[in-house]
C-alpha positions in Angstrom: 0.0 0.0 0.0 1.2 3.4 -0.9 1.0 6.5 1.4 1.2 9.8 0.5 4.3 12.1 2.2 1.6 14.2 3.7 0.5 11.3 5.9 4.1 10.8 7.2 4.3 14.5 7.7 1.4 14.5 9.9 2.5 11.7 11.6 5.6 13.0 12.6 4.3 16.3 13.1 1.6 14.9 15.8 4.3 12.9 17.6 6.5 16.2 17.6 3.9 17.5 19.2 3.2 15.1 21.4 6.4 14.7 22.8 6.5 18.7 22.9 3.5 18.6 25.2 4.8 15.5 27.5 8.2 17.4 28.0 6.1 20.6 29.3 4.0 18.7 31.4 6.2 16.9 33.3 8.4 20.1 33.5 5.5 21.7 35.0 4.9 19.4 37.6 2.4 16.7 35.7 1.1 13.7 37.4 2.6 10.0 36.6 -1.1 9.5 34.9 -1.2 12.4 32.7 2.6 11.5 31.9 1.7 7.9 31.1 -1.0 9.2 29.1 0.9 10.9 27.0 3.9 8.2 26.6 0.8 6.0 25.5 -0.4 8.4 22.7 3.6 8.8 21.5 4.0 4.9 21.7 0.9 4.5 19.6 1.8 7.2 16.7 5.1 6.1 16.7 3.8 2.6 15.5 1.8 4.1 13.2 4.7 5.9 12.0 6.5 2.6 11.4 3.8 0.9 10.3 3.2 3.6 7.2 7.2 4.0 6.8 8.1 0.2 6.4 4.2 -0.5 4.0 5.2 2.2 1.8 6.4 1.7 -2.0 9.2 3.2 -2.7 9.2 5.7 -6.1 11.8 4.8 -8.7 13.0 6.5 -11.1 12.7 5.6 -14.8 16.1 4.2 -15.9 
């Protein structure tokens, strides 16, 4: 199956984001719930992340 870059980018962009938000939160004093939470949600995209990065066809150029 074929994805599209824009999916990876969004991927990657949510689990920047993510892990953005996890940093803040446990700088700030979050609670091991919230924290876990959060290391769930990054755990999860990052799988998806693999999943689309290894399923992907690979473009090749005409020789």
């Amino acid at each position: 199956m074929e994805h599209s870059f824009r999916e990876l980018d969004d991927l990657i962009l949510h689990l920047k984001g993510l892990v953005l938000v996890h940093r803040l939160r446990e700088r700030d004093g979050a609670n091991a719930g919230e924290l876990d939470m959060y290391a769930e949600a990054i755990d999860q995209v990052r799988d998806q992340l693999a999943d689309v990065a290894t399923s992907s066809t690979p473009h090749r150029a005409a020789a």
